[in-house]
C-alpha positions in Angstrom: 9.2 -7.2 -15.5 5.9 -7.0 -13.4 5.6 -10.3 -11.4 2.8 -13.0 -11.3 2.6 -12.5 -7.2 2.0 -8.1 -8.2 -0.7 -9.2 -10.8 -2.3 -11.3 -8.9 -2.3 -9.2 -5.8 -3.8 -6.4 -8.5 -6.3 -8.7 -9.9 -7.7 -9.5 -6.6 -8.1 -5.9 -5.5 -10.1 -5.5 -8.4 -12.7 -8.5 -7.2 -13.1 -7.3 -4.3 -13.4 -3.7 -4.9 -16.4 -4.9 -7.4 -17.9 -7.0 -5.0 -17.9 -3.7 -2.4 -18.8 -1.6 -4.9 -21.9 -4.2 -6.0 -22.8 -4.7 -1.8 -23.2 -0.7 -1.9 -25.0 -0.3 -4.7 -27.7 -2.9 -3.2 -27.6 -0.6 0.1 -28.3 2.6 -2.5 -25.6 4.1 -2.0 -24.3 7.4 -3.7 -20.6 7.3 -5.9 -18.8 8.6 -2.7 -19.9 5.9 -0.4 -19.6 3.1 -3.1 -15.8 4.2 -3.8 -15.4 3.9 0.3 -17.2 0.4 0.2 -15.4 -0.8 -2.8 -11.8 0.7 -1.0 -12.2 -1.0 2.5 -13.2 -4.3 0.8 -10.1 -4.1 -1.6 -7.8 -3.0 0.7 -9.1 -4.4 4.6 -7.5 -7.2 5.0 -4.1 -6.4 3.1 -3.9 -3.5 5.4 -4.4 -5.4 8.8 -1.8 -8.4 7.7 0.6 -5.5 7.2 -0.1 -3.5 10.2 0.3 -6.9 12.0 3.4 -8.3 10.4 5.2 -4.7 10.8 5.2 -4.0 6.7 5.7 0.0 6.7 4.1 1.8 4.9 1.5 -0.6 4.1 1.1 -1.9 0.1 -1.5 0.7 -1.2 0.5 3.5 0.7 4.3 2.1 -1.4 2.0 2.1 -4.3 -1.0 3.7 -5.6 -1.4 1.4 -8.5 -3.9 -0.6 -5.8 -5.7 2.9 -5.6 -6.0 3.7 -8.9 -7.2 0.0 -9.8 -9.9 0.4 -6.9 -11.2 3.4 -8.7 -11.4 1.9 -12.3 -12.7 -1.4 -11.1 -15.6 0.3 -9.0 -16.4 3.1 -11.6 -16.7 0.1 -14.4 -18.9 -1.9 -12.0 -21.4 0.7 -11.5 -21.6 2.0 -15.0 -22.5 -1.9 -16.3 -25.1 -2.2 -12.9 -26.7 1.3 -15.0 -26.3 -0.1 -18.1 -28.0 -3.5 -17.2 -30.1 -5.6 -15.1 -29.4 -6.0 -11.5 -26.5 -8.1 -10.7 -28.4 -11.0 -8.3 -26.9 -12.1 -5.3 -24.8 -15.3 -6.7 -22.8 -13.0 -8.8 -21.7 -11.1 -5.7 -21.1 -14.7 -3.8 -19.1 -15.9 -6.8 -17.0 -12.7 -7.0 -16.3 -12.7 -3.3 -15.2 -16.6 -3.8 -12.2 -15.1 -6.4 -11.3 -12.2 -4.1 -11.0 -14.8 -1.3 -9.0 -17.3 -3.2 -6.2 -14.8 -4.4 -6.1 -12.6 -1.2 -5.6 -15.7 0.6 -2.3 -17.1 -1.2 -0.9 -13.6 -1.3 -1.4 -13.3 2.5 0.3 -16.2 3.0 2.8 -15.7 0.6 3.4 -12.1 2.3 3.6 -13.9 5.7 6.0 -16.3 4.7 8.6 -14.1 3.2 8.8 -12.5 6.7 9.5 -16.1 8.1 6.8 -16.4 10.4 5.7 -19.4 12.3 3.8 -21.8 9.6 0.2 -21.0 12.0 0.8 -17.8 11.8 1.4 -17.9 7.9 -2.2 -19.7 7.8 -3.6 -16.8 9.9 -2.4 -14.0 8.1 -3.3 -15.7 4.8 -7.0 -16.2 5.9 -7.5 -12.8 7.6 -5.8 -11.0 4.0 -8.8 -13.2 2.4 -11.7 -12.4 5.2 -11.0 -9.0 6.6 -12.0 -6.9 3.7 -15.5 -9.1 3.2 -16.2 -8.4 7.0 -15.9 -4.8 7.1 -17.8 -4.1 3.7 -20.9 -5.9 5.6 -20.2 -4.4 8.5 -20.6 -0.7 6.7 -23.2 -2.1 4.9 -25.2 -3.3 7.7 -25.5 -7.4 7.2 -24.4 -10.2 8.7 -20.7 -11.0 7.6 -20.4 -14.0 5.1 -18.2 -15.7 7.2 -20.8 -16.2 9.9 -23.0 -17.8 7.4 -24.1 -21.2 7.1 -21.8 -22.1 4.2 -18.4 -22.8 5.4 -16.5 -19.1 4.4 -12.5 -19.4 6.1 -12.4 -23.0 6.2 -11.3 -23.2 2.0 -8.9 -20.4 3.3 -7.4 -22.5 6.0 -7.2 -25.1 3.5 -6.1 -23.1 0.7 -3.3 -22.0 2.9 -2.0 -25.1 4.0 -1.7 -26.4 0.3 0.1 -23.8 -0.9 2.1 -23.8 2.4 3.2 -27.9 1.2 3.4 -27.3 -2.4 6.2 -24.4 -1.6 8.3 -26.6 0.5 8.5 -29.3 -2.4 10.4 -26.5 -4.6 7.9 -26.9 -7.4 7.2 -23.8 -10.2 5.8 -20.8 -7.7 2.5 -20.1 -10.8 2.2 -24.1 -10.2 2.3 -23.3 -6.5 0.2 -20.3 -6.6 -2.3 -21.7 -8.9 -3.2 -25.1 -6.9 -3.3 -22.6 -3.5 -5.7 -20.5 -5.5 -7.8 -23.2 -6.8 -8.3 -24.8 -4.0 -9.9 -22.3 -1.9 -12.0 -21.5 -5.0 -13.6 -24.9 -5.8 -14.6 -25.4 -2.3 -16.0 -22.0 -1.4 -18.0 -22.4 -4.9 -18.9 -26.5 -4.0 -20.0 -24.6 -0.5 -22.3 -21.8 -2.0 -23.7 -24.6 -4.5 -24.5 -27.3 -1.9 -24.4 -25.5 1.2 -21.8 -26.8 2.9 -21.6 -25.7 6.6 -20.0 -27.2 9.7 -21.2 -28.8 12.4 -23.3 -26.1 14.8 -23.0 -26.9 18.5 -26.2 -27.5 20.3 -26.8 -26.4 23.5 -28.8 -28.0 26.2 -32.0 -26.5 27.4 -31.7 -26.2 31.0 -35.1 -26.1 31.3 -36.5 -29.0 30.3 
């Protein structure tokens, strides 16, 4: 029986490899380089945690399920972008929201099972969530979201250390996983609605 932690980690592969294959196809870029967008934003930041946390070989490597769902999910993303209008810039901000929320449990999840410290759970959960995002702008040549304004890995952080409580109170792991998941959803989507950002420090002009 495929498990709720497999199809979640499946589902967000797919968000993410549509929001890579959508950031490409804003840059114009041709199938190839929209499959290699829509593969480093899938698969970034599962493949770091893993590299870090000494998982060999790596999850899309044990199983090319994650490739094959990268491939489907990016060819169906750019046949509907033909078929339609545009996809505007919220869409892709919402999408990345999902990706983020699901990548972060799992990479917490993933941490924990290899009995970590609980900061370092945290960590690896917010880089699974934030690696791939940062390397798809990076190759497509804008500023990463989590440098913008709006707060980016602080619903991670958050996310993280509710799913982190709710797992040591025993409680039902899709009660768990859900309540991780929603949290770094609602906030990231309250951040990208209101603009929520943290405070910026202010230097002093010396030469005044």
């Amino acid at each position: 029986m495929v498990s709720l932690f497999y199809l979640c980690d499946l589902f967000g592969v797919a968000v993410f490899a549509i929001t890579g294959a959508l950031m490409a196809g804003r840059k114009a870029m041709d199938l190839f380089g929209v499959l290699v967008v829509a593969l480093v934003t899938a698969l970034g930041g599962g493949t770091l945690r893993d590299v870090i946390l000494g998982l060999h070989p790596v999850s899309w490597i044990r199983d090319d399920t994650y490739i094959a769902v990268v491939v489907f999910a990016t060819l169906g993303t750019v046949l509907w972008v033909r078929l339609t209008r545009p996809i505007p810039e919220k869409a892709l901000l919402i999408a990345d929201a999902f990706g983020l929320a699901v990548f972060t449990v799992i990479g917490t999840e993933v941490a924990l099972r290899q009995q970590v410290p609980l900061s370092t759970a945290v960590i690896m959960g917010v880089m699974t969530g934030v690696a791939g995002g940062v390397i798809r702008d990076i190759i497509c040549n804008d500023i990463p979201l989590i440098f913008h304004k709006e707060i980016y890995a602080t619903p991670c952080i958050l996310g993280s250390l509710v799913y982190i409580g709710l797992n040591r109170l025993a409680l039902p792991a899709e009660l768990v996983t859900g309540v991780g998941m929603l949290v770094v959803l609602l906030i990231r989507l309250a951040a990208i609605r209101w603009h929520f950002a943290l405070p910026r420090m202010q230097l002093l002009d010396r030469n005044r």
